[in-house]
C-alpha positions in Angstrom: 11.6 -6.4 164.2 13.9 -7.4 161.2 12.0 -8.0 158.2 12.9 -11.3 156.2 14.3 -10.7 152.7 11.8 -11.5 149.5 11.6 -15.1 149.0 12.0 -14.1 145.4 14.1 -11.5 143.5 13.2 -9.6 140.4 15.4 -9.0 137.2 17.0 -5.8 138.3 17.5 -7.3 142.0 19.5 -10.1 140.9 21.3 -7.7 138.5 22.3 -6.0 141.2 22.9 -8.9 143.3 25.3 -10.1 140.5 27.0 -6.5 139.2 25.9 -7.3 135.4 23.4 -5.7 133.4 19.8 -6.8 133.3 20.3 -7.8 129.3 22.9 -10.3 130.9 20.3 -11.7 133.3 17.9 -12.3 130.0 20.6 -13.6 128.4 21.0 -16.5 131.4 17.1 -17.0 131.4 17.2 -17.4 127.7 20.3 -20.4 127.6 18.5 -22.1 130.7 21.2 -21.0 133.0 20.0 -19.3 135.9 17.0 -21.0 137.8 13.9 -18.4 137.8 10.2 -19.1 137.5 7.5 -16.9 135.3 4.4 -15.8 137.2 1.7 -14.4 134.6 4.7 -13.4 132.3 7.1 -11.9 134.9 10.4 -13.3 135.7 11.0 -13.7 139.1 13.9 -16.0 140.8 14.1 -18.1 144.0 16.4 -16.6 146.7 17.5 -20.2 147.6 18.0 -21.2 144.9 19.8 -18.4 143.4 22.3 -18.3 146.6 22.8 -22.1 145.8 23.3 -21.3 142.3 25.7 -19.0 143.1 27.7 -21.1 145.5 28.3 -24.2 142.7 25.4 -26.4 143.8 23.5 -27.5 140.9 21.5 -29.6 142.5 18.4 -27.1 141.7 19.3 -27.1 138.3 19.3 -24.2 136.2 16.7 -25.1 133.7 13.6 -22.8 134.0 10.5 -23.6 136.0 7.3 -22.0 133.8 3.9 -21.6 136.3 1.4 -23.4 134.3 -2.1 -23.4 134.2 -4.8 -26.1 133.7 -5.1 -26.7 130.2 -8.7 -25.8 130.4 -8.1 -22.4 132.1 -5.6 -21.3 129.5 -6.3 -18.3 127.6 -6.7 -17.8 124.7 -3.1 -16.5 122.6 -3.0 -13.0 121.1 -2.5 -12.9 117.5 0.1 -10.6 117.1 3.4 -10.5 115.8 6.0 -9.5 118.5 9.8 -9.9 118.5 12.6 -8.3 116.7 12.1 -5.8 113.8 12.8 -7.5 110.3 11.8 -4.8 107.7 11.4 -7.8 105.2 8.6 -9.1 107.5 7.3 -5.9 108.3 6.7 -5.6 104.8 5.6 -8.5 104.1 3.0 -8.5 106.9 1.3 -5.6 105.2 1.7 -6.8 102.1 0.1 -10.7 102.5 -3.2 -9.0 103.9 -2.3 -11.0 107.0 -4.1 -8.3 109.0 -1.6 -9.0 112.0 -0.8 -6.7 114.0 3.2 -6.3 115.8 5.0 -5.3 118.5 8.4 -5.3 117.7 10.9 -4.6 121.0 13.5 -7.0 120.8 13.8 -10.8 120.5 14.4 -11.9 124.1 11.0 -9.8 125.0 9.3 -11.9 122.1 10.1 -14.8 123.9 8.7 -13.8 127.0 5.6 -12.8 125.5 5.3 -15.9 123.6 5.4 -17.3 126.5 3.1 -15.6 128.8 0.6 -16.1 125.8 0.8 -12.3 124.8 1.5 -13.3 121.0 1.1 -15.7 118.9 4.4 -15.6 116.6 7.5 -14.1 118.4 10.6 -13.0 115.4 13.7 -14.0 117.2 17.6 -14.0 116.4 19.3 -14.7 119.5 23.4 -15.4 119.1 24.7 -18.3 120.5 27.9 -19.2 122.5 29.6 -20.7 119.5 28.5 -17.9 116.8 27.4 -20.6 114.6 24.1 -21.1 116.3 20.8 -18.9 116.6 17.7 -19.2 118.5 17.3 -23.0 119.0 19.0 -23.1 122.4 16.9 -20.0 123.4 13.1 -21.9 122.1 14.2 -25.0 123.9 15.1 -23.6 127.2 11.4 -23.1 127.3 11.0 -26.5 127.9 8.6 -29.9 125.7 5.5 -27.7 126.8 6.2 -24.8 124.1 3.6 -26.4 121.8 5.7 -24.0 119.3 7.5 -24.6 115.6 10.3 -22.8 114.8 10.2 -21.8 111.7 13.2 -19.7 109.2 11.9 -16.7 107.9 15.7 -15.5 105.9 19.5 -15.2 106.9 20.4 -11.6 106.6 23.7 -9.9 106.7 24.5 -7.9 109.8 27.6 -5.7 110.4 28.5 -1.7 111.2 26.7 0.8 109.5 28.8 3.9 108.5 28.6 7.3 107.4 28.7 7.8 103.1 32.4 7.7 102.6 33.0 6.0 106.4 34.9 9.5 107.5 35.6 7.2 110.8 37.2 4.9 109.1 35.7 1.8 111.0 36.5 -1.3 109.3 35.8 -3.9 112.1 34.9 -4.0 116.0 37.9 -2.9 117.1 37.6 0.1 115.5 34.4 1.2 117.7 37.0 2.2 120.8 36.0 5.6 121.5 33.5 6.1 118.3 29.9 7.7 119.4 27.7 4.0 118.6 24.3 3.6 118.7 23.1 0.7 121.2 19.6 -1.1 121.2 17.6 -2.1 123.8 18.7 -4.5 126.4 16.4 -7.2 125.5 17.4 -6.6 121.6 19.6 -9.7 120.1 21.4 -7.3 117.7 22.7 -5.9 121.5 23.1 -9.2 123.0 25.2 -9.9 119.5 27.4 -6.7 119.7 28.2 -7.4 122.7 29.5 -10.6 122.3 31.4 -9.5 119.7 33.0 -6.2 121.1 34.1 -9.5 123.9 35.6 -11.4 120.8 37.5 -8.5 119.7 38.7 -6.9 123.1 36.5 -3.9 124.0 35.0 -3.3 127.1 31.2 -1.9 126.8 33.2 1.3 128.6 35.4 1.4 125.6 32.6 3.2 123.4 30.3 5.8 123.8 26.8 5.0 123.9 24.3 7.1 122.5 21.5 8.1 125.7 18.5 6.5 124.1 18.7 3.0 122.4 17.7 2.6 118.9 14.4 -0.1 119.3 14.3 -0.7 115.5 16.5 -1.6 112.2 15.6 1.3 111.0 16.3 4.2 114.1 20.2 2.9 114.1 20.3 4.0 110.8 19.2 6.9 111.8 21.2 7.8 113.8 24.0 7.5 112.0 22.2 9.3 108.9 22.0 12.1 110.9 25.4 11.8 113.0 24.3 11.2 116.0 25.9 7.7 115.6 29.4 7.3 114.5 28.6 3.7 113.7 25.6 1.0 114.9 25.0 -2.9 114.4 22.4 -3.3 111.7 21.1 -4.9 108.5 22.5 -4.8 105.2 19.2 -4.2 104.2 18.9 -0.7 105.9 21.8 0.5 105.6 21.4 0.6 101.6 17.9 1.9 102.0 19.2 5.1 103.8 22.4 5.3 101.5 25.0 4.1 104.1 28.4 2.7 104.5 28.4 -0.9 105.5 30.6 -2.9 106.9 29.9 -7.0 106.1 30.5 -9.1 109.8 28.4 -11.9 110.2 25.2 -13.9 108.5 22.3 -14.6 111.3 19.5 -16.6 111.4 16.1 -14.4 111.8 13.5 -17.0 112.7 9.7 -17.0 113.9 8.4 -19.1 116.7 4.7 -19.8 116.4 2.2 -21.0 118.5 1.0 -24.6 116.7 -2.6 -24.0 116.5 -1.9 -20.7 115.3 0.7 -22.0 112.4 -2.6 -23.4 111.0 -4.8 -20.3 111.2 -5.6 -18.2 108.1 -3.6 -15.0 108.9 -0.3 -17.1 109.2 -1.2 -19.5 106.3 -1.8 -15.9 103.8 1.4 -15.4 105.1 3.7 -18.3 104.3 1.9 -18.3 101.1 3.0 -14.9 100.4 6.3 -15.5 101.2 6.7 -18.8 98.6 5.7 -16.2 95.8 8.2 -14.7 93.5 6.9 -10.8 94.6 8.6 -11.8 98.2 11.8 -13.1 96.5 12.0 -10.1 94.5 11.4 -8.0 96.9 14.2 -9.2 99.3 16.4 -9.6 96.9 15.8 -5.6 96.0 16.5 -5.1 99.5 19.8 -6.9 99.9 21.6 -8.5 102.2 18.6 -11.3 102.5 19.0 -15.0 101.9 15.0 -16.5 101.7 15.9 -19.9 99.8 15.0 -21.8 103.5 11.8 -19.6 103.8 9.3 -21.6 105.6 11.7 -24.7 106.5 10.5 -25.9 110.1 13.9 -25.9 112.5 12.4 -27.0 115.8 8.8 -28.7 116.3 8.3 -29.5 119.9 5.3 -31.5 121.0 
């Protein structure tokens, strides 16, 4: 007896089905490009309509299908702090007497915990197509039912991070071919950014050499290029002066946080906005570097 193929397919099923990475397959769920569903926070994706995807018809639509709940049988949101690491929030977190706890592993996982109700603010950068956007095509793919602001938290200078002296002599992307880089998780958008532009500039994710483990914070690429491990990583401005680094200026992204609405108006959120209008915050990123805070706490997207 033949047994019938899963009605749906998981994230490392379809990216096997389509010979990519899984990061890629986040990357389509996250621009509303692939049609999937989540089930209590898990991605899954229709076998229909993933062939008919695949075969041009559009009919399904890409846009993502979220399995909702009765209002009255929603739970209750965690509030915590998950995301991307921003050492400037991290800080800042402490600092406010917030007394919110964080998960940081990477912006696209933020999202899907925001989502499936696991946090209650979710940091994000997330690169766009046209390198002059972030994030806002990534919130909105989760469709009017978000209940969620997005709100700026600072720009902040990213590039390659160097040995003292740069005794590699990488001055730019191209310079990466065959140079021991540290990578970050596959769910990370510093990743889903050097990746796009290793594409810009020519290189094949085969034309470096990966370190084994991905770095999951700001602070471990540094690392391990402090410690040569790393020839070179993508990282903050920020962090690479903290740990005395080269660095190498390529591009100014938007680090954002999306928060639940209720939650925007709860205490612990409130001490921190408050905390971040004061002049200890501005002084403290500017002593930092590489941050730009002047839109702190301007609202960017504020779906019903």
């Amino acid at each position: 007896m033949t047994v019938p193929p899963p009605a749906y397919l998981t994230v490392r099923e379809l990216a096997e089905l389509l010979r990519v990475k899984e990061r890629k397959i986040y990357q389509l769920v996250a621009d509303g490009e692939v049609p999937c569903r989540r089930v209590t926070g898990k991605l899954l994706f229709p076998r229909g309509e993933i062939e008919a995807w695949i075969a041009g018809d559009t009919s399904t639509g890409a846009a993502e299908v979220a399995v909702t709940l009765p209002r009255a049988e929603f739970p209750r949101r965690a509030e915590i702090v998950v995301g991307s690491h921003d050492p400037l929030l991290e800080w800042a977190l402490r600092e406010s007497g917030a007394g919110l706890p964080t998960l940081f592993d990477g912006s696209l996982d933020g999202i899907a915990r925001f989502e499936s109700r696991e946090a209650s603010v979710a940091g994000i950068h997330i690169p766009e197509e046209d390198a002059a956007g972030w994030n806002l095509s990534a919130v909105r793919a989760l469709g009017p039912a978000r209940n969620a602001v997005l709100i700026s938290w600072a720009t902040r200078t990213r590039g390659l991070i160097a040995a003292p002296g740069n005794p590699s002599g990488i001055g730019n992307i191209s310079d990466l071919t065959g140079k021991r880089v540290a990578q970050r998780q596959a769910h990370a958008g510093s990743q889903l950014l050097l990746e796009q532009l290793m594409a810009r500039g020519g290189l094949a994710e085969t034309d470096v050499s990966w370190l084994d483990l991905p770095a999951r914070t700001e602070t471990d690429v540094a690392e391990a290029v402090r410690v040569g491990r790393a020839e070179a990583g993508l990282g903050l401005e920020s962090v690479a002066r903290q740990h005395g680094l080269d660095f190498i200026p390529l591009v100014d992204e938007r680090f954002d946080l999306l928060v639940c609405r209720r939650f925007y108006f709860e205490p612990p959120f409130q001490a921190l906005l408050d905390f971040a209008s004061g002049a200890v915050f501005r002084e403290r990123a500017a002593e930092l570097g590489g941050y730009d805070v002047s839109e702190c706490g301007r609202v960017r997207d504020n779906a019903p």
